[in-house]
Backbone as CSV, one residue per row, in Angstrom:
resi,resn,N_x,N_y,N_z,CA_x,CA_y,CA_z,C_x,C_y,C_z
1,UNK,130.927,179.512,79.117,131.687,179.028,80.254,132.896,179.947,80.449
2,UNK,132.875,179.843,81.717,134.331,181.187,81.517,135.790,180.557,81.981
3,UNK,136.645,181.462,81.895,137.590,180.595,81.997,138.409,179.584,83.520
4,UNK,137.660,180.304,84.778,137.870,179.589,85.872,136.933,178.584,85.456
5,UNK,135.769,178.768,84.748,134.941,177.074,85.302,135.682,176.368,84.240
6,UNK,136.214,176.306,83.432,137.271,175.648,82.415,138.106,175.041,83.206
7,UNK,138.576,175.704,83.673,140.312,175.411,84.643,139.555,174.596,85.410
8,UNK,138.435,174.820,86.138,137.723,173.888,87.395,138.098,172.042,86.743
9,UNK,137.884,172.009,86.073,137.484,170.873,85.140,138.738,170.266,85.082
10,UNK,139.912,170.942,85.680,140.956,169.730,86.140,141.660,169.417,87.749
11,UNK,140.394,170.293,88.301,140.862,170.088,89.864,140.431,169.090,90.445
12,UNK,141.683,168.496,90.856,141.016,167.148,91.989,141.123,167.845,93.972
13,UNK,140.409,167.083,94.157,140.255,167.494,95.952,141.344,167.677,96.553
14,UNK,141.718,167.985,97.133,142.980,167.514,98.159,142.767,165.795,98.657
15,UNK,141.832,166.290,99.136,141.184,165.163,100.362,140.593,163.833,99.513
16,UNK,140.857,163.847,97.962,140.380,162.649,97.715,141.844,161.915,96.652
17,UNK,142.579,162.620,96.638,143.827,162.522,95.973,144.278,160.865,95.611
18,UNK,143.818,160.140,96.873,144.138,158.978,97.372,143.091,158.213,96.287
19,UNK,141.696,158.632,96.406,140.986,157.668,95.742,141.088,158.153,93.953
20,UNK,141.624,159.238,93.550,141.669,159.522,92.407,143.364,158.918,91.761
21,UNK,143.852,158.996,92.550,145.197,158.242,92.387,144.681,156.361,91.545
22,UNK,143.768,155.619,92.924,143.624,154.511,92.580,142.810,154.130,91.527
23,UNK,141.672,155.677,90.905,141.014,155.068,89.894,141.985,154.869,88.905
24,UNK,142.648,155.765,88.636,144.052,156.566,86.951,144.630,155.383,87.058
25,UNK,144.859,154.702,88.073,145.566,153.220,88.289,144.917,151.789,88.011
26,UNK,143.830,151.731,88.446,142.661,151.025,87.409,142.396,151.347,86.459
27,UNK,142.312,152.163,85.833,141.661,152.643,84.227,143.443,152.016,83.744
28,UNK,144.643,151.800,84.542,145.949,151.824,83.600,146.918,152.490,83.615
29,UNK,146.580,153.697,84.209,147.080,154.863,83.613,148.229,155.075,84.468
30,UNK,149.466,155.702,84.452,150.377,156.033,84.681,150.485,157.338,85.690
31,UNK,150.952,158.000,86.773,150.725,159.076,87.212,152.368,159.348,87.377
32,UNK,152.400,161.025,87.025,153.723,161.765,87.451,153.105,162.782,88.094
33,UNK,153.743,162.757,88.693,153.645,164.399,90.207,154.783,165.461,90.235
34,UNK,154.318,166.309,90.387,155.395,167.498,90.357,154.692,168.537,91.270
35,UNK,155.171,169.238,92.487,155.188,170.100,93.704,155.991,171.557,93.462
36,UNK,155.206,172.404,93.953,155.453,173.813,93.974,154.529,175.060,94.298
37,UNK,155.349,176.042,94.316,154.799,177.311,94.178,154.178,177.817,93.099
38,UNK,155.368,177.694,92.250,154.900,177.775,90.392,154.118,179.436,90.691
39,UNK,154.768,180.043,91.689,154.349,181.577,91.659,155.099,181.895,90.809
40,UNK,154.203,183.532,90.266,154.983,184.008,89.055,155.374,183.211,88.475
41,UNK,154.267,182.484,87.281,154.963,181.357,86.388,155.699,181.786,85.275
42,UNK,157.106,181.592,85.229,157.801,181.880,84.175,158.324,180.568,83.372
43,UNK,159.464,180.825,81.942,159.486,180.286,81.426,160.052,178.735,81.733
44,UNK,160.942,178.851,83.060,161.792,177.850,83.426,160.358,176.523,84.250
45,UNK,159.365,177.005,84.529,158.594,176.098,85.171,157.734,175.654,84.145
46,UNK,157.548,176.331,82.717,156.807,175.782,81.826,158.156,174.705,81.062
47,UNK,159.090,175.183,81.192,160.187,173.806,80.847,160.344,172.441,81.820
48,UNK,159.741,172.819,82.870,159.945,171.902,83.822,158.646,170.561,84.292
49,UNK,157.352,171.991,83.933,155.853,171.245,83.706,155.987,170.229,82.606
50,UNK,156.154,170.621,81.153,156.246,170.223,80.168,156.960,168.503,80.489
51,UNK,158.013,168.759,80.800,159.167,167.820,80.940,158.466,166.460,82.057
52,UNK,157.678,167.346,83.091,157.143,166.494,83.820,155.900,165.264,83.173
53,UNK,155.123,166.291,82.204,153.885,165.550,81.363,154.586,164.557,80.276
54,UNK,155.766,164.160,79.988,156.332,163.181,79.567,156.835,161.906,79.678
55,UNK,156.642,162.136,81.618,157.130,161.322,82.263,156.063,159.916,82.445
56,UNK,155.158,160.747,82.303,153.565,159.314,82.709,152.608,159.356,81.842
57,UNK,151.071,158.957,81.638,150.110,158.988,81.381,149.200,160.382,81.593
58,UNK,149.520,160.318,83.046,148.857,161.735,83.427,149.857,162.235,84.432
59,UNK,149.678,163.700,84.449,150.589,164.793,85.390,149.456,165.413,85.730
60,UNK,149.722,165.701,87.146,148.988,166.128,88.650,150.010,167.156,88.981
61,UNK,149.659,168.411,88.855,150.438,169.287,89.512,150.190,169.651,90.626
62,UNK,150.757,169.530,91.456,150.618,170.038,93.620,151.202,171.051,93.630
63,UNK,150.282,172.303,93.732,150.510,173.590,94.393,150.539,173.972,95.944
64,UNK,151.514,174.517,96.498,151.683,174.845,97.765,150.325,175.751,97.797
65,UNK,149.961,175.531,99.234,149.091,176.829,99.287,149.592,178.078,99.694
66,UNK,148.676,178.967,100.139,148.980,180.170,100.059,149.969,180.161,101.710
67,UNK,149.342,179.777,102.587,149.822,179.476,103.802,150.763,178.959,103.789
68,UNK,151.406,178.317,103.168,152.664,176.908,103.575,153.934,177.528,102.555
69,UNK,153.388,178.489,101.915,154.525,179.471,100.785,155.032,180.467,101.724
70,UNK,153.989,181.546,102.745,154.314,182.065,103.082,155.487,181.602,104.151
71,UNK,155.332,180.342,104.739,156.275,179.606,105.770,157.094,179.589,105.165
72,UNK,157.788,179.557,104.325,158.886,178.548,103.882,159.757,179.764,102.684
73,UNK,159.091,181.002,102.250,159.521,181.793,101.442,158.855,183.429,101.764
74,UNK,158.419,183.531,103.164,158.391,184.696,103.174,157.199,185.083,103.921
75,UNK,156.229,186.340,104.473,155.322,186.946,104.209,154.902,188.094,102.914
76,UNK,156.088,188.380,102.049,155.701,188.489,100.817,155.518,187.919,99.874
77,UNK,155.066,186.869,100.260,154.911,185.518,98.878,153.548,184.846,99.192
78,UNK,152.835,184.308,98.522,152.875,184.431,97.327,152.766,185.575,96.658
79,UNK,153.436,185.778,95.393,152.738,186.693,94.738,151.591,186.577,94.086
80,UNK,151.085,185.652,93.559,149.416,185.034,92.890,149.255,184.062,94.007
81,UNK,147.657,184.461,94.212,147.581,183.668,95.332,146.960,182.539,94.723
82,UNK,146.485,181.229,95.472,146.699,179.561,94.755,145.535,179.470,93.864
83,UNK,144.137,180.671,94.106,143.348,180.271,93.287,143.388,180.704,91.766
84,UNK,144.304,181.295,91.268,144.976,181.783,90.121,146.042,181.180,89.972
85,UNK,146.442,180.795,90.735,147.926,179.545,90.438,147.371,178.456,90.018
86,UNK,146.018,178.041,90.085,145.216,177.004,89.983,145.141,177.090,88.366
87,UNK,144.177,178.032,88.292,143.615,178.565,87.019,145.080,178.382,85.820
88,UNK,146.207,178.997,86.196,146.853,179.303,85.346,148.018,177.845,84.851
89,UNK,147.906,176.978,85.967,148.213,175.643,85.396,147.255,175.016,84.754
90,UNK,146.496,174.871,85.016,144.960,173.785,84.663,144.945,174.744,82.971
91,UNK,145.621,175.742,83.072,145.222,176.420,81.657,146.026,175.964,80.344
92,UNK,147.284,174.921,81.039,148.401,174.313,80.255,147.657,173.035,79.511
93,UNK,148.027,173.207,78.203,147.141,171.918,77.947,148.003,170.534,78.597
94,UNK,149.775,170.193,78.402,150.301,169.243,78.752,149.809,168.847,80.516
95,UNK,149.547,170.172,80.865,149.276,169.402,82.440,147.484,168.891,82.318
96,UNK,147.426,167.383,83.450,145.741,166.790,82.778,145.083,167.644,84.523
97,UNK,145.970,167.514,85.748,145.272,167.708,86.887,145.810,168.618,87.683
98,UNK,145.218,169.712,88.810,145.966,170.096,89.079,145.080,169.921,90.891
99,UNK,145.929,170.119,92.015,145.439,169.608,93.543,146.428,171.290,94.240
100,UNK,145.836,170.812,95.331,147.180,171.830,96.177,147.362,170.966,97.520
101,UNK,148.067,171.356,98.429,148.511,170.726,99.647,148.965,172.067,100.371
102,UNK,148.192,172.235,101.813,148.752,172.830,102.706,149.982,172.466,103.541
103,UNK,150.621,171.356,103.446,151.581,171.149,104.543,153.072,171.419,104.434
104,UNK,154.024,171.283,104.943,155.179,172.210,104.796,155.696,171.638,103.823
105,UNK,155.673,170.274,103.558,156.058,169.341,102.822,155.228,169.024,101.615
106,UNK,155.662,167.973,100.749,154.694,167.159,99.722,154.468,165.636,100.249
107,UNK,155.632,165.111,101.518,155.802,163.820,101.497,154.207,163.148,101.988
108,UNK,153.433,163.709,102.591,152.020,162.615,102.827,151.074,163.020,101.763
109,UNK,151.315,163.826,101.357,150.556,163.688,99.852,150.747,162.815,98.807
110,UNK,152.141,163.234,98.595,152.880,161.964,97.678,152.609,160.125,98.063
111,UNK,152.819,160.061,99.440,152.073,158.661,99.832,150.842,158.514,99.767
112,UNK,150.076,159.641,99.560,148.508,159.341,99.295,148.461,158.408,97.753
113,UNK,149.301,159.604,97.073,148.814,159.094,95.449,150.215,157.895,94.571
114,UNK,150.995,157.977,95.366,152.109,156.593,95.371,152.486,156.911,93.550
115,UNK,152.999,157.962,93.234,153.034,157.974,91.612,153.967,157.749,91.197
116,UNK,154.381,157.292,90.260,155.261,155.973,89.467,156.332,156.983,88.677
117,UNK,155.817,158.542,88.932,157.204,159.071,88.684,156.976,159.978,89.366
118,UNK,157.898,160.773,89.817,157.614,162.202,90.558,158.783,163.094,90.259
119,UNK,158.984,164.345,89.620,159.718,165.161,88.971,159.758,166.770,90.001
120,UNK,161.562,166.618,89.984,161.745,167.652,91.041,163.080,168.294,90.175
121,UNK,163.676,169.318,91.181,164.499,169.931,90.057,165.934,169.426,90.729
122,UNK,166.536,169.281,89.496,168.224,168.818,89.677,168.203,168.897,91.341
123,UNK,168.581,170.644,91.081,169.030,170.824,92.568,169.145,170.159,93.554
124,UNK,167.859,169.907,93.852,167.468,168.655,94.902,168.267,167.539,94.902
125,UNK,168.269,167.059,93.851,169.244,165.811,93.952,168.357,164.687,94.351
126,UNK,168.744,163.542,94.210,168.211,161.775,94.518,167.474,161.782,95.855
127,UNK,168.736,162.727,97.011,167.889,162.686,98.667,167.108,164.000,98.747
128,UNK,166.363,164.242,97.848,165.306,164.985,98.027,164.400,164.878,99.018
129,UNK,163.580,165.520,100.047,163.086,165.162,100.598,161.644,164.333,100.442
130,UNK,161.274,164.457,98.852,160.313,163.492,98.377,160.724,162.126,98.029
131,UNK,162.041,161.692,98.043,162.617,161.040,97.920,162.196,159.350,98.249
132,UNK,162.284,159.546,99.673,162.031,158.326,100.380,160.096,158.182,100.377
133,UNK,159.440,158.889,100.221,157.590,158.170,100.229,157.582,158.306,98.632
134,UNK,158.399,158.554,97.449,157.689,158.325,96.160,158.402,156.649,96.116
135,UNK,159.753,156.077,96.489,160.565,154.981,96.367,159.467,154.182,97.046
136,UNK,158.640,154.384,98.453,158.101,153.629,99.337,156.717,153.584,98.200
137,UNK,156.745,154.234,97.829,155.236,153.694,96.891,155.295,152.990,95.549
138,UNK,156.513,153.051,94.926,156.806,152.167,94.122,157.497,153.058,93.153
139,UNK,157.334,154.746,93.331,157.798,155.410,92.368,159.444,155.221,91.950
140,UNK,159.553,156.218,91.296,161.256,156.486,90.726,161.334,158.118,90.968
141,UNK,161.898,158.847,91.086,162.429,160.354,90.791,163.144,160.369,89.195
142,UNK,162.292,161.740,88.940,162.724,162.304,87.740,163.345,163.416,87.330
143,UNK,164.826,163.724,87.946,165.444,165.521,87.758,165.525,166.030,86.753
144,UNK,165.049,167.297,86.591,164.853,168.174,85.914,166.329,169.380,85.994
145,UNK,167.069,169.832,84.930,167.865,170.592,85.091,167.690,171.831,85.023
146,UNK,167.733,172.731,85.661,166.903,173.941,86.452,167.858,174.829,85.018
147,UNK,167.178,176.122,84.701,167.315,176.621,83.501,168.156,178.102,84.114
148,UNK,169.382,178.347,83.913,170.180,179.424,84.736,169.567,180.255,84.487
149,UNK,169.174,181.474,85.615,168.636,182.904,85.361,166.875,182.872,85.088
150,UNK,166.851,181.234,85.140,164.931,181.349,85.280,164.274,180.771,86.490
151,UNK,164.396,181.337,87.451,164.044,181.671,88.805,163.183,182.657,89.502
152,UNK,161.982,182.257,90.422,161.263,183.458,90.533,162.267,184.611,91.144
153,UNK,163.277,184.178,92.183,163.720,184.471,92.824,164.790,185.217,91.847
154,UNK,165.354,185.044,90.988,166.201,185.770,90.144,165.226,186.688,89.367
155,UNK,164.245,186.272,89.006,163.420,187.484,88.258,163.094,188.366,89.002
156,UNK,162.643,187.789,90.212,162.081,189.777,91.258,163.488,189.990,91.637
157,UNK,164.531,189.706,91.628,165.850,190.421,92.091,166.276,191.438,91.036
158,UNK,165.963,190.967,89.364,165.846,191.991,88.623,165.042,192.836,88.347
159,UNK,163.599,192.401,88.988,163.232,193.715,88.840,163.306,194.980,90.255
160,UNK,163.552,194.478,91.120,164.079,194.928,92.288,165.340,196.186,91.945
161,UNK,166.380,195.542,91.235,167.809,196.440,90.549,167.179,196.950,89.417
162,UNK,166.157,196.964,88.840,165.492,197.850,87.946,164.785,199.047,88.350
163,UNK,164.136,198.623,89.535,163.183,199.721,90.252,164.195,200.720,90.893
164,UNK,165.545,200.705,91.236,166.033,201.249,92.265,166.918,202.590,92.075
């Protein structure tokens, strides 16, 4: 078996998010959610994944797609595009699932799967914009304190003043 059909083995649909949400919820189980790029995965998002798989039973990681990154951070972004962003979470043992979402947002995704924690970074703060559909589903928010200098955005700036 190689190692994408490995990784396969924790992808849920987009499009069924809703009904995989309600089984993990019948079987008992607890769900935390956490949203991103998680391009160029460095050390500060494996502190942040980690932190998230503590929060519930199971952690569902939501990857932006390739389309909805480029909106919101560029036409040079992504740098790995989502089907290797896929691979390379699903490759974490603490994370159990991993989905993606095209839309600019996470908030109708997040009301699909209504998860009982959802983990974002400090920054954001309480009025996050996931804020109000994880509260409407019964969730709580879980901040994460963002790790100084571990940023994708601070790492290609150094290597940017390295190259120059």
């Amino acid at each position: 078996m190689s190692f994408a059909d490995q990784a396969k083995k924790k992808y849920v649909d987009p499009k069924k998010l809703g009904e995989w949400a309600d089984w993990m919820r019948h079987e008992g189980r607890t769900i935390a959610t956490i949203n991103g790029s998680f391009d160029l995965l460095h050390a500060g998002h494996l502190e942040i994944l980690f932190e998230a798989s503590l929060q519930a039973d199971q952690l569902i990681v939501l990857l932006n797609s390739d389309e909805s990154i480029k909106g919101y951070k560029g036409e040079d972004r992504p740098l790995v595009p989502l089907k290797y962003r896929q691979q390379m979470i699903a490759s974490l043992y603490f994370v159990d699932y991993v989905s993606s979402f095209s839309a600019a947002d996470p908030r109708k995704i997040l009301s699909e799967i209504r998860p009982n924690v959802h983990v974002n970074g400090g920054e954001y703060g309480q009025d996050c914009i996931e804020a109000e559909a994880v509260k409407k589903g019964g969730g709580k928010l879980h901040l994460f304190a963002r790790i100084p200098g571990l940023s994708t955005t601070a790492i290609l700036e150094k290597m940017r003043a390295t190259c120059v």
